[in-house]
C-alpha positions in Angstrom: 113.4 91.6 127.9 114.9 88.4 130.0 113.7 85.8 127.8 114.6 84.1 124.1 110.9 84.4 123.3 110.6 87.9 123.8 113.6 88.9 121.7 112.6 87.0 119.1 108.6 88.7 119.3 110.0 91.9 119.3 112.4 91.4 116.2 108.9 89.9 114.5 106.7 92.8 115.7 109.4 95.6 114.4 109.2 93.9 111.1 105.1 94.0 111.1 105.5 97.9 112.2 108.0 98.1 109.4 105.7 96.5 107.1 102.8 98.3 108.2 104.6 102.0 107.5 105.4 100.8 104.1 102.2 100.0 103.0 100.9 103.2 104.7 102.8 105.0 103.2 102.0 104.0 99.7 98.7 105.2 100.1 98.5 108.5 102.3 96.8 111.1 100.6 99.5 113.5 98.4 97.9 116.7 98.9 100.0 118.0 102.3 103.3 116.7 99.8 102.3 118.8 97.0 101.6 121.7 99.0 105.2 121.3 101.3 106.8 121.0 98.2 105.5 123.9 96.6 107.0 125.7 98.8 110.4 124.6 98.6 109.9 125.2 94.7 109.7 128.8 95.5 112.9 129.2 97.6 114.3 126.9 94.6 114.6 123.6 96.7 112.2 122.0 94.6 114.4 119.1 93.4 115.3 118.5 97.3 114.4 114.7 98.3 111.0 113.4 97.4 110.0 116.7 96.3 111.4 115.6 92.4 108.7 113.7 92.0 106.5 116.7 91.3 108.2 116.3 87.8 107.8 112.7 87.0 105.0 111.3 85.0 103.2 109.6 87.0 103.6 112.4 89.8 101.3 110.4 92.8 103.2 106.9 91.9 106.2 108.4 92.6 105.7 109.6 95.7 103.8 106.6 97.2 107.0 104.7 95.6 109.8 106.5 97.2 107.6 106.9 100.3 107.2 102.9 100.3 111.4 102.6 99.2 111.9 104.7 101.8 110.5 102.7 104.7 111.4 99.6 103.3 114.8 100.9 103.4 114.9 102.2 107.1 113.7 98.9 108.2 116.8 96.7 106.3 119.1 99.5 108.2 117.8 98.7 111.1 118.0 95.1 111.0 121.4 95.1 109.7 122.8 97.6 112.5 121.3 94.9 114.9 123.4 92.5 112.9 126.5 94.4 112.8 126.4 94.8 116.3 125.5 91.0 116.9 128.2 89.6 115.6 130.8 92.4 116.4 130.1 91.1 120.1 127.0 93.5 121.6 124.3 90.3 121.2 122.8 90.8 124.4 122.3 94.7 124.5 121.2 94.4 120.9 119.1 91.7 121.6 117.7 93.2 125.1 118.2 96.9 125.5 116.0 100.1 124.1 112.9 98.1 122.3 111.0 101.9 122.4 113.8 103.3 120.7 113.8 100.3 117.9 110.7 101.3 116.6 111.5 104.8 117.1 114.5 104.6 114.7 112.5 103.2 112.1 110.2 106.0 112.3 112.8 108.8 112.5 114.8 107.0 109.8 111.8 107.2 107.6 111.2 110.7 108.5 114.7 112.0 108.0 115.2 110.3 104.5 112.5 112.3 102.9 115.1 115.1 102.6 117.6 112.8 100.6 117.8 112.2 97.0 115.5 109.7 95.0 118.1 108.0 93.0 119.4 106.6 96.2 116.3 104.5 97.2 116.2 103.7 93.2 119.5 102.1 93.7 118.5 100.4 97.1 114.9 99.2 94.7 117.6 97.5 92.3 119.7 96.1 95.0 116.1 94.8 96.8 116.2 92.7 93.7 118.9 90.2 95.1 118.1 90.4 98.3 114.5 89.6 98.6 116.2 86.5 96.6 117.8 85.8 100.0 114.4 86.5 101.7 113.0 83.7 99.5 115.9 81.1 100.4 115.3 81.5 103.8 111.3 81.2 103.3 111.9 77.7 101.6 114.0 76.9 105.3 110.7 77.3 106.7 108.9 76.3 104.5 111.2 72.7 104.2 110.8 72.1 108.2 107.0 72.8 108.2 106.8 70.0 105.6 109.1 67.6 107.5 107.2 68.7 111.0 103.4 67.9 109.4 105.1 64.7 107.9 106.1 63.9 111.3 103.2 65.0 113.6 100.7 62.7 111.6 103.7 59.5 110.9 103.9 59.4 114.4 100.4 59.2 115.4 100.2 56.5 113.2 103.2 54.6 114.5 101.3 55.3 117.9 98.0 53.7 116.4 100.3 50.7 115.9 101.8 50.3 119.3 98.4 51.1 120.6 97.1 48.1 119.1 94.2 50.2 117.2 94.4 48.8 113.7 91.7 51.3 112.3 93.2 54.2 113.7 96.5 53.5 112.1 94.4 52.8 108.7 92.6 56.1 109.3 96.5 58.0 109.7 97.5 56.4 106.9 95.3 57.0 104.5 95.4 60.4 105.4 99.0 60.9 104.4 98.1 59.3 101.6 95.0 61.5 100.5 96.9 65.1 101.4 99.4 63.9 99.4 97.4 62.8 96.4 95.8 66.2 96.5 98.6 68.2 97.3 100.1 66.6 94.2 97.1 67.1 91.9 96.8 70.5 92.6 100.7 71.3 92.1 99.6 69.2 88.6 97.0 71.7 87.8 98.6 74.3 88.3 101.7 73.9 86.4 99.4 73.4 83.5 97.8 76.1 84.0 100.9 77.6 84.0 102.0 76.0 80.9 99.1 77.5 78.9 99.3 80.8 80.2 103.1 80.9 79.5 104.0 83.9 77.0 107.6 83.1 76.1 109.9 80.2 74.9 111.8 80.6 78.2 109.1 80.2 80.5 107.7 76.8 78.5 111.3 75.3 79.2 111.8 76.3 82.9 108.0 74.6 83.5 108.4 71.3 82.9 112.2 71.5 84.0 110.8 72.7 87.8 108.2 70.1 87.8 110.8 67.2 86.5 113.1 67.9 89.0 109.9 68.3 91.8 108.9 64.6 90.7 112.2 63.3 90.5 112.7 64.3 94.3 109.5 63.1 95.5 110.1 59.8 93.6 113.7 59.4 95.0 112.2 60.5 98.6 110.1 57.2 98.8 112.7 55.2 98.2 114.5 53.0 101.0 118.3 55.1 100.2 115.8 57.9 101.0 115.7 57.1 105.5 114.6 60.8 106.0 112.4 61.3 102.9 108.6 60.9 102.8 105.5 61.1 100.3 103.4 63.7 102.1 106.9 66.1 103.0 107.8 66.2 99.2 104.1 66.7 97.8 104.1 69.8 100.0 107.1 71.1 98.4 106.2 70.2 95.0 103.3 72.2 95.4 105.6 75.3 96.9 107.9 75.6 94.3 105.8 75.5 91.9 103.5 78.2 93.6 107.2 79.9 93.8 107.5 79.2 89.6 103.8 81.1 89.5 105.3 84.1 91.2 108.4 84.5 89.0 106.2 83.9 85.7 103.5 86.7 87.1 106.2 89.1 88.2 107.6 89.0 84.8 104.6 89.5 82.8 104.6 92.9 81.0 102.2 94.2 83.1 103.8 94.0 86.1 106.4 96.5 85.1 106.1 100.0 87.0 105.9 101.8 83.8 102.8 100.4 82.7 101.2 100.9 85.9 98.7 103.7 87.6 98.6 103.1 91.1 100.9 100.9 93.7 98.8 97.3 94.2 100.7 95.2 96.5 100.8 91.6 95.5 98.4 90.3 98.5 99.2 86.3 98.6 103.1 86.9 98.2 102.5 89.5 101.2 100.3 87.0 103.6 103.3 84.2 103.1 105.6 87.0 104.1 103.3 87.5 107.0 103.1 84.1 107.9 106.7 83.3 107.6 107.6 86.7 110.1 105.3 84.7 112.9 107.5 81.0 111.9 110.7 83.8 112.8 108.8 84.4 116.1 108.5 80.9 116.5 111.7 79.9 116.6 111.9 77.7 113.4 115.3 78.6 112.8 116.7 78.6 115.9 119.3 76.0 117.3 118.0 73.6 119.5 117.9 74.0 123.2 118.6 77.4 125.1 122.1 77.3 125.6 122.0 75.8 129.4 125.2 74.6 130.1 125.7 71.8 132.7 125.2 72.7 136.5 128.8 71.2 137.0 130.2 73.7 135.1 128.2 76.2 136.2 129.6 76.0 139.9 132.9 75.2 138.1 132.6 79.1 136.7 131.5 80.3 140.0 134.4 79.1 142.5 136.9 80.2 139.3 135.3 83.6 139.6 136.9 84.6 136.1 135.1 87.5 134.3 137.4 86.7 130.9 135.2 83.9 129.9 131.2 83.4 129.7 130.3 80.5 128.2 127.1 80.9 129.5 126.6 84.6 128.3 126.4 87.9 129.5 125.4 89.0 133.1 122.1 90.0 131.2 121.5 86.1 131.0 121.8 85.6 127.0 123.6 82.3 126.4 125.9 81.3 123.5 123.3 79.6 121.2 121.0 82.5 122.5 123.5 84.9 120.5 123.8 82.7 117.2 119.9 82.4 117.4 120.3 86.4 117.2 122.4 86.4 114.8 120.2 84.1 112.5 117.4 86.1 113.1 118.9 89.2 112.6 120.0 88.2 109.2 116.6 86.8 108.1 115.2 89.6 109.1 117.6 92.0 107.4 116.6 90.6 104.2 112.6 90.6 104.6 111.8 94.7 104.0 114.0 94.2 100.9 111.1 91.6 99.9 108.8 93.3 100.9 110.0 96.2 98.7 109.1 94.0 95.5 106.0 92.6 97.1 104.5 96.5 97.4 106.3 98.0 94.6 105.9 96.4 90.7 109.0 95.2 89.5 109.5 94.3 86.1 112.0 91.3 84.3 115.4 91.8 86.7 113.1 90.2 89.6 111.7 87.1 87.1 114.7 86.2 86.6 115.8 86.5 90.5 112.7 84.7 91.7 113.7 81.5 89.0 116.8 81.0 90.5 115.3 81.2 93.9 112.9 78.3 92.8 116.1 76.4 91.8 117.7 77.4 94.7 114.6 75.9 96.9 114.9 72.4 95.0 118.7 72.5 95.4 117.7 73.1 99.7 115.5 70.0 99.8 117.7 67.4 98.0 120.4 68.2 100.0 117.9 67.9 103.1 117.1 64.5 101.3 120.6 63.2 101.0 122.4 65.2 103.8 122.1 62.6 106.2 123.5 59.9 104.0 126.2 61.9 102.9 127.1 63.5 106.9 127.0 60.0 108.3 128.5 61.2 111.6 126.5 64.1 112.1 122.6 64.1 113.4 119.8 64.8 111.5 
């Protein structure tokens, strides 16, 4: 790979391959696993890997759990190995080098941890937990710039309606924001009623009306002239997210959702297709830095006559320039945290993850105020 686009396609299209094994593998027929497993029974390897399930309850949910744990797990060592290596100094071969074998390890990783215990990957479900809460920070970093971008896109068509001299189409613009906003808002309205009413404990009738204060108090503080960076339609689009986020916590910690209570593995489908979508904003390049690293031609030829291999500025011989390798390295890392997501988006998880996915919600509002006052606050830096 020579360019910034493919790295960051192929980091994206290892996590859908991930993603795809996982779910997979929470459904493959048991029947070849019962049979391989009887067999180690007799030569008293029964309790060998995977092969403990055959004494659970729920024998066929515990095998399309670990079988799901298990490539969920593969994946985040994957990820994090690129990681490591990222930031120990080996971007570029990281980054560039062996995409076959990438997908290969993933595979053989799965493959291989079939033989080792289960309580292992029921630590690594726990420990998915907190980390899918990392998954969720990094969601509402995508989620914040897609707001501020749509904001943007349509503001400035209708600032060009204005210099244009077209007085209706500027109306038209306008009144758009307006509407989508109005909406955007009445729905996030409905549903935190509906939310309210459906609410089972004392806990989750306080948190409600705490999210949506807070939501309102932002968007009414973004309209505001302090406010230079803050708009209407930007923080109607995140009141509605975080309080799509609040409907995720209060239906993951419904009894139902608990594993015990359960028959069959169900993957939460619309947590799953944001997932999705945010993997393709990662191939995208949302997060990355802007420009591509290109240092001046000046310097360039300055690096050229001085003939020094001690320091590349520029990157390796392989082409990968400096912001190249902390737009790795950011990638890397929100990718080390989505199979650990994923993990509680295919598996059911029970009160542990409520109370994780609430303090992501918080943690979402805390990310857009400071977006809000950032530039205020960092005078000298730009926004």
């Amino acid at each position: 790979m020579s360019t910034w686009e493919a790295t960051r396609c192929v980091l994206a299209w290892l996590q859908l391959f991930a993603l795809a094994l996982a779910v997979v593998a929470g459904h493959i027929p048991t029947a070849w696993v019962e049979w391989a497993c009887g067999k180690m029974w007799l030569a008293g390897l029964g309790e060998i890997g995977v092969c403990a399930c055959s004494t659970a309850t729920l024998e066929g949910v515990c095998w399309a759990e670990q079988f799901v744990l298990r490539a969920t797990a593969a994946a985040t060592i994957l990820f994090a190995t690129l990681l490591i290596m990222a930031v120990s100094g080996c971007a570029a071969g990281a980054a560039r080098s062996h995409e076959v074998g990438k997908f290969m390890a993933i595979l053989v990783l799965w493959c291989a941890s079939v033989l080792l215990p289960n309580v292992m990957f029921n630590t690594f479900k726990e420990i998915a937990t907190i980390i899918g809460v990392l998954f969720l920070i990094v969601q509402s970093v995508l989620v914040i710039d897609l707001a501020y971008t749509w904001n943007e896109k349509w503001y400035g068509l209708a600032v060009q309606a204005n210099r244009d001299l077209r007085p209706d189409a500027q109306k038209a613009w306008t009144g758009l924001i307006l509407a989508t906003s109005a909406v955007l808002v009445l729905a996030a309205g409905i549903l935190a009623v509906h939310l309210w009413l459906v609410a089972s404990s004392s806990d989750e009738h306080v948190v409600i009306p705490v999210v949506g204060a807070i939501s309102l108090l932002l968007l009414a503080f973004s309209v505001t002239d302090w406010c230079e960076h803050g708009s209407l339609l930007t923080s109607a689009a995140m009141l509605l997210y975080t309080i799509w986020m609040l409907f995720e916590a209060l239906w993951i910690g419904q009894p139902g959702a608990d594993s015990s209570s359960s028959s069959a593995i169900v993957p939460d489908w619309s947590r799953l297709l944001l997932c999705v979508a945010s993997i393709f904003a990662l191939a995208l390049g949302v997060l990355d830095k802007d420009g591509e690293g290109e240092i001046p031609e000046t310097l360039q030829q300055g690096l050229i006559a001085y003939g020094s291999t001690g320091a590349d500025p520029a990157g390796s011989a392989q082409g990968m320039s400096q912001v190249e390798r902390r737009n790795f390295v950011v990638q890397c890392a929100a990718h080390a945290t989505i199979p650990a997501y994923l993990c509680t988006v295919l598996l059911p998880f029970g009160h542990g993850s409520y109370l994780a996915n609430v303090a992501a919600v918080f943690a979402c509002l805390a990310l857009y105020g400071w977006s809000l006052v950032a530039p205020k606050v960092l005078a000298g830096r730009q926004f």
